[in-house]
N, C-alpha and C positions, 0 to 999 in steps of 0.2 A: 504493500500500500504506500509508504513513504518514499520505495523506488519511484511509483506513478505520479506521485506528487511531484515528484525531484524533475520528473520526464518533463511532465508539463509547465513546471514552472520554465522550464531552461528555452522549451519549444515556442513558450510565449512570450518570452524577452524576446529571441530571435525575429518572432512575426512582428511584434513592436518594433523594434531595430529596423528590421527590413520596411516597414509601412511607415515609419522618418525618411529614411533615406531617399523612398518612392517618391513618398510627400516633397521632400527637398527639391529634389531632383524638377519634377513639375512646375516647383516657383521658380526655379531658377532658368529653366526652359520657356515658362508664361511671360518672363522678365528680359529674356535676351528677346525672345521674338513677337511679344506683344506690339512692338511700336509700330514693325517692319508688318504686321497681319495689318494694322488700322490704317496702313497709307496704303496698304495696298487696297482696300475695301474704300478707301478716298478715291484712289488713281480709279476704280473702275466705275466708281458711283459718280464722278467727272466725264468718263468717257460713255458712259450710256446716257449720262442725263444732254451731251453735247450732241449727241447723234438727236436726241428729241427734239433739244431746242437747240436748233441748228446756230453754227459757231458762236453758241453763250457760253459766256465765261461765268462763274457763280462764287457770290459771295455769300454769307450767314444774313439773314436776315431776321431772324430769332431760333434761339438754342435750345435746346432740351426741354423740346414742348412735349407735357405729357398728354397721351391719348389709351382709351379705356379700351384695351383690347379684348375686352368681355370678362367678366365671374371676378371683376377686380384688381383685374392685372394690367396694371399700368406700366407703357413701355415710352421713353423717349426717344424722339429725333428732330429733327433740326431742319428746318424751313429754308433753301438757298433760293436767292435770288439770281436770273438767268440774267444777265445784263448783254447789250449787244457789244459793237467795238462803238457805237455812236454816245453808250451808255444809257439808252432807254431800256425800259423792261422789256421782257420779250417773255416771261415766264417765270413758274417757280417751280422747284422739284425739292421733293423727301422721298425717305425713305420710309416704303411700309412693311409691318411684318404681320404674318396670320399664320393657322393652321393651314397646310398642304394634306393630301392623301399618308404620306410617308414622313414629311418631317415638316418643320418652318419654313413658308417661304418667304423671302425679304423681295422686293420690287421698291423700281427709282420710278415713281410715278412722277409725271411734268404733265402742267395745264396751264394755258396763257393767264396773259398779264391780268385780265379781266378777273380771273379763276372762275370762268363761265363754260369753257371748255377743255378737254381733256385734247394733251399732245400726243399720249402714249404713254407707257409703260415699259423697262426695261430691266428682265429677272437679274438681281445682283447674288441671290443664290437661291439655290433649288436642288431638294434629293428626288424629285417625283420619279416615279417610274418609266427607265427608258423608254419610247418608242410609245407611251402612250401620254403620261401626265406632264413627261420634261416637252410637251406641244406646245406649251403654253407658251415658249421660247418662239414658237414662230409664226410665219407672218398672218396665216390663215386668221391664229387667234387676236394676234396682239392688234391687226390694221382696224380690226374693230371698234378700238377706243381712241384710235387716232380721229378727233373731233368729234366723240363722244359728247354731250354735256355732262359737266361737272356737277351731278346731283345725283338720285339714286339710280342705280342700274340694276336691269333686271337677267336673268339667265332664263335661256329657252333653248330645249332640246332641238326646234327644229323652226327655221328661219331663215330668211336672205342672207349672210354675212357680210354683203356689199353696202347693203343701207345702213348708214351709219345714223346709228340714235341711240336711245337710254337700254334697246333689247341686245343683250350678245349673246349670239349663235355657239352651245358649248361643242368641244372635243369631243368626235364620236369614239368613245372606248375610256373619255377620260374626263366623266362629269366631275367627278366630285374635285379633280386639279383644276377645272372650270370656273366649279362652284367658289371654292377656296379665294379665288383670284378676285372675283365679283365680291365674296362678301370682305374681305380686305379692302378694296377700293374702297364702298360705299362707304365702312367703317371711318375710315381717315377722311376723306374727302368733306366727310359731315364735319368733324369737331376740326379739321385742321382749317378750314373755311370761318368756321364761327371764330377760331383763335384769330385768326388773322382780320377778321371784321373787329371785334374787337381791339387788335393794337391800333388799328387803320391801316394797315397796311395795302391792302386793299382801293382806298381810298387816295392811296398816291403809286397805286398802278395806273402807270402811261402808257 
C-alpha cells in the first residue's frame, strides 16, 4: 500500500512538472508569435477590405465596439474608415464573427459611405467544409450582397441570385454555411449602424 502511495505520488509531480513546462512553453510561443499572427490578420483584413472598396486606404474610426453576438457574448471590433486618395469616404468595413456549420466564421464586411448599402463581404477565416460550406468564399454566393441594402437580409432556398436585394439565394449542399453568413451580417449591420448613428459618424459620411 505505501509502495502505491510512493508510485503515485512521484507519477504526479512528474505530470505536474511536465503540465508547467507544457504550460511555459505555450506562453512563451503565444508571446514570440502573437504580434507577427495580429499583422498578419491586419495585412489580410486590408487586402480584402481594399479589393471591396476599391483602392481605400482605412483608418480607425472607432475601436473596440462591442456587439451582442447572442446568449450574452459580447465580442469587439473596430469600425475603419475607407478613405479615397482625394480623402472623401468611400466606405466602412469591420470585422464580423458568428457561428459556421464546423467552426467560427470571421468576415470583413464593407458598405458605402451612406451605410445604406452593402459593398461585399470578404471571408478572413473559415473551417467550413471543403467543397460545400468553404462556397461561401465564392462568387456565386458573395456577388449577392454586392449592393445588397444595408438592413435585414433574408435566406431563400431557391431564387434568382442575379437580383440583387435584401433575398440571398443559399448554397445548394450548404444551407446552414449560408445561413451562418446571413445571420452574422444582419446581426452586426443592426447594432454596428445604431453605434455609428449614435457617434454621428454617419452624419459626416460624404
Amino acid at each position: 500500500m505505501l509502495k502505491n502511495v510512493k508510485y503515485f505520488a512521484e507519477q504526479s509531480w512528474l505530470l505536474i512538472a511536465a503540465s508547467f513546462v507544457f504550460g511555459l512553453l505555450l506562453a512563451v510561443t503565444n508571446t514570440a508569435w502573437g504580434p507577427m499572427i495580429e499583422q498578419n490578420e491586419i495585412n489580410k483584413f486590408n487586402n480584402l477590405a481594399s479589393l471591396l472598396l476599391t483602392d481605400a486606404s482605412f483608418e480607425t474610426a472607432l475601436k473596440d465596439v462591442e456587439v451582442d453576438s447572442g446568449k450574452g457574448k459580447k465580442i469587439k471590433t473596430s469600425i475603419k474608415k475607407g478613405v479615397s486618395r482625394d480623402s472623401d469616404c468611400v466606405g466602412w468595413a469591420f470585422v464580423c464573427e458568428g457561428s459556421g456549420f464546423a467552426d467560427k466564421i470571421k468576415l470583413v464586411l464593407t458598405v458605402d459611405a451612406a451605410f445604406e448599402k452593402l459593398a461585399g463581404f470578404g471571408v478572413l477565416a473559415s473551417n467550413e467544409t471543403p467543397g460545400f460550406g468553404d462556397k461561401i468564399k465564392g462568387d456565386y454566393y458573395r456577388n449577392q450582397f454586392v449592393g445588397a441594402p444595408a438592413a435585414q437580409l433574408v435566406l431563400s432556398k431557391t431564387g434568382d441570385d442575379k437580383i440583387i436585394d435584401n433575398e440571398i439565394v443559399a448554397i445548394t449542399g450548404a444551407t446552414v454555411s449560408s445561413e451562418a453568413v446571413v445571420k452574422t451580417v444582419n446581426n452586426y449591420i443592426k447594432q454596428i449602424k445604431t453605434c455609428m448613428q449614435t457617434e454621428g459618424l454617419l452624419n459626416n459620411a460624404e
